[in-house]
VEXZAPA-649883 format. One record per residue (C-alpha): x, y, z. Coordinates in pm, whole numbers, padded with zeros to 5 digits, always signed. Example, Ala and Ser with C-alpha at 12.3 -4.5 7.8 and 13.67 -1.06 7.14 Angstrom:
BEGIN
+01230-00450+00780;+01367-00106+00714;
% end
This chain:
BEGIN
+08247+12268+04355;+08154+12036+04042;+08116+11721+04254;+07801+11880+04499;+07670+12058+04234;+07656+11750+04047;+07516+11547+04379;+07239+11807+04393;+07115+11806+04021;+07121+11396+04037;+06945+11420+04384;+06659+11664+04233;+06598+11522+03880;+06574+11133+04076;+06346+11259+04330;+06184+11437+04069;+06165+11103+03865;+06029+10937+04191;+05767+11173+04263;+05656+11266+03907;+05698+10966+03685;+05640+10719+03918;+05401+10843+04238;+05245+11087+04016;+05280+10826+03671;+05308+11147+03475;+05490+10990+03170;+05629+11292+03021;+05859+11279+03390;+05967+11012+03331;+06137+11002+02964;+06247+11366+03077;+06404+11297+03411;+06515+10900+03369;+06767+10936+03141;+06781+11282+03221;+06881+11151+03601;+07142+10918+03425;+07304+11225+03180;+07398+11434+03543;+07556+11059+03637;+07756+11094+03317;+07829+11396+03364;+08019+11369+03687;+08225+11100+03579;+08302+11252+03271;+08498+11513+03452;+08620+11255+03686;+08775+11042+03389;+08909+11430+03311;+09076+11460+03583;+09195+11110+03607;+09252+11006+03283;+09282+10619+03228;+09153+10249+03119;+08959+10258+03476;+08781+10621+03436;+08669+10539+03052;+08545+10147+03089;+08319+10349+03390;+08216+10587+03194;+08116+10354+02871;+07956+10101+03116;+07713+10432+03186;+07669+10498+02881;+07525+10140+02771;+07317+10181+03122;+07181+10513+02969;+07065+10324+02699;+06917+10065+02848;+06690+10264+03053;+06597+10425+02723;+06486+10066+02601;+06293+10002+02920;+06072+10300+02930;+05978+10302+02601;+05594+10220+02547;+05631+09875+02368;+05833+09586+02577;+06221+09601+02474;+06324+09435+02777;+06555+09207+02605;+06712+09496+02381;+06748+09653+02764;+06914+09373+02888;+07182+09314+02613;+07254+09710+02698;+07308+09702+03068;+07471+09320+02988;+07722+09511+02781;+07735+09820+03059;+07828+09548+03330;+08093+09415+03084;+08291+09743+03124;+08245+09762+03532;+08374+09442+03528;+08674+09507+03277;+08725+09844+03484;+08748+09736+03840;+08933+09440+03723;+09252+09699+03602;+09155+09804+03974;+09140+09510+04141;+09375+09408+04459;+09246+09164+04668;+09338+08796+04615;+09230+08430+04668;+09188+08489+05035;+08932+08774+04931;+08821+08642+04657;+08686+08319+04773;+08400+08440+05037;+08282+08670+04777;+08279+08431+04511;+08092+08159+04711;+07849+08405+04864;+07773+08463+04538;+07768+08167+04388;+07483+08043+04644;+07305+08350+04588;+07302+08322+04208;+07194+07969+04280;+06868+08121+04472;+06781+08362+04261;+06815+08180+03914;+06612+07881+03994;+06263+08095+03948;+06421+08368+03734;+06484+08106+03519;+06141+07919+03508;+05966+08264+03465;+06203+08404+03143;+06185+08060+02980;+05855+08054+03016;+05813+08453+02894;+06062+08397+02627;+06208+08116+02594;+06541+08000+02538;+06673+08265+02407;+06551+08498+02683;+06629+08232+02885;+07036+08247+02783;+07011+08589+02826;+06921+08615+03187;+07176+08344+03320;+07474+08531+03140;+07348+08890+03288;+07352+08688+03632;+07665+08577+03519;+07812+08882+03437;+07629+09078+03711;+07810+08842+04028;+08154+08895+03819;+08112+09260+03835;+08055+09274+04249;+08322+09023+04286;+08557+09248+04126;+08409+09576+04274;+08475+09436+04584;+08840+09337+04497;+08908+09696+04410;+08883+09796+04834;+08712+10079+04686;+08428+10168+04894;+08262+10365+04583;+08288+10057+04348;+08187+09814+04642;+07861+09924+04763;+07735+10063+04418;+07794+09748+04260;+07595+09575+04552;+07317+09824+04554;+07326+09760+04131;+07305+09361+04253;+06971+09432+04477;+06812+09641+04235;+06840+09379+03951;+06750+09081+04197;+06429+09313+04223;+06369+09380+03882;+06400+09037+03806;+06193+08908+04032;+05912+09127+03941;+05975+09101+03617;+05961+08692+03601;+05889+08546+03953;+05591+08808+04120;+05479+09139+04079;+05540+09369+04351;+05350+09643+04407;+05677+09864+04541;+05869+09772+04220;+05947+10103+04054;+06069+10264+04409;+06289+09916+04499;+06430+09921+04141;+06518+10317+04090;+06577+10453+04438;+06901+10176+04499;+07002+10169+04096;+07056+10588+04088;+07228+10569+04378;+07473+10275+04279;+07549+10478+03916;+07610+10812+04102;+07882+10569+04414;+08054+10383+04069;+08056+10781+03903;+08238+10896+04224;+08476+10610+04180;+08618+10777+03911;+08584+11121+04061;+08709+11053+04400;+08941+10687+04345;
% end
């Protein structure tokens, strides 16, 4: 009974998000139902690290807890986005440290996954770079290769787990930071805020049901 019930509240307050804060750009939406979205997230895996007690369940839930605070950084009015990005940095830390106690795959599953990503990161980092140096230089510029950094650790791992949960919500956490990214430094896009939010609620809410369902 808790786990739909929880589905349906995250469902409503992100497609309330969606359609209010973001089609709508009502901005009282979205500092309400944003975090708001995230708290239901927390929720759920609170009682899932209730019922399964352990390093795996709590490193999850921390991980969404630093999330909920970035996304507090990043909608506020004046540009925090490197305050946000040492938050979700830290949040990706703890999915990495959590499906690592998880973790079962070896070398021979390892390997693809690491070079896929490895050639992505490649892609991707060559203009992310050139825009955050340019934005904010080296500093911001550090900052963005070790969130890539830390970002391809924590699918690798996700996907060494064998736990569907963990697997595709890391991936769908990958695509909507690529996105962010590359609005953020490469080119704005004018689909942004859908791209971004639709596949990053639904990636916490599969890692929350990691905990909830194993």
């Amino acid at each position: 009974m808790v786990v739909p019930l929880s589905l349906t509240a995250i469902l409503l307050s992100a497609a309330g998000y969606l359609w209010g804060g973001v089609y709508r750009d009502r901005p009282w939406w979205r500092y309400m139902l944003k975090p708001g979205t995230m708290g239901f997230i927390i929720l759920l895996a609170g009682w899932g690290a209730w019922q399964h007690p352990g390093a795996f369940s709590w490193l999850i839930l921390a991980g969404l807890m630093f999330s909920l605070a970035g996304d507090i950084w990043l909608m506020l009015p004046q540009d925090r986005f490197l305050r946000g990005l040492i938050s979700f940095f830290m949040g990706h830390l703890c999915y990495v440290l959590a499906f690592l106690t998880e973790a079962k795959g070896g070398l021979v599953i390892g390997i693809p996954v690491t070079l896929f990503l490895i050639l992505n990161a490649w892609v991707l980092l060559r203009p992310l770079a050139r825009g955050a140096e340019r934005e904010g230089g080296t500093l911001l510029l550090i900052a963005v290769i070790a969130y890539v950094f830390a970002i391809s650790l924590m699918v690798l791992f996700a996907w060494m787990t064998k736990n569907p949960w963990s697997i595709l919500g890391a991936l769908l956490f990958y695509i909507s930071d690529a996105i962010l990214g590359w609005d953020r430094f490469v080119r704005r896009l004018s689909w942004r805020d859908y791209g971004i939010m639709i596949p990053y609620f639904a990636a916490q809410t599969l890692i929350a049901l990691s905990v909830v369902l194993g």
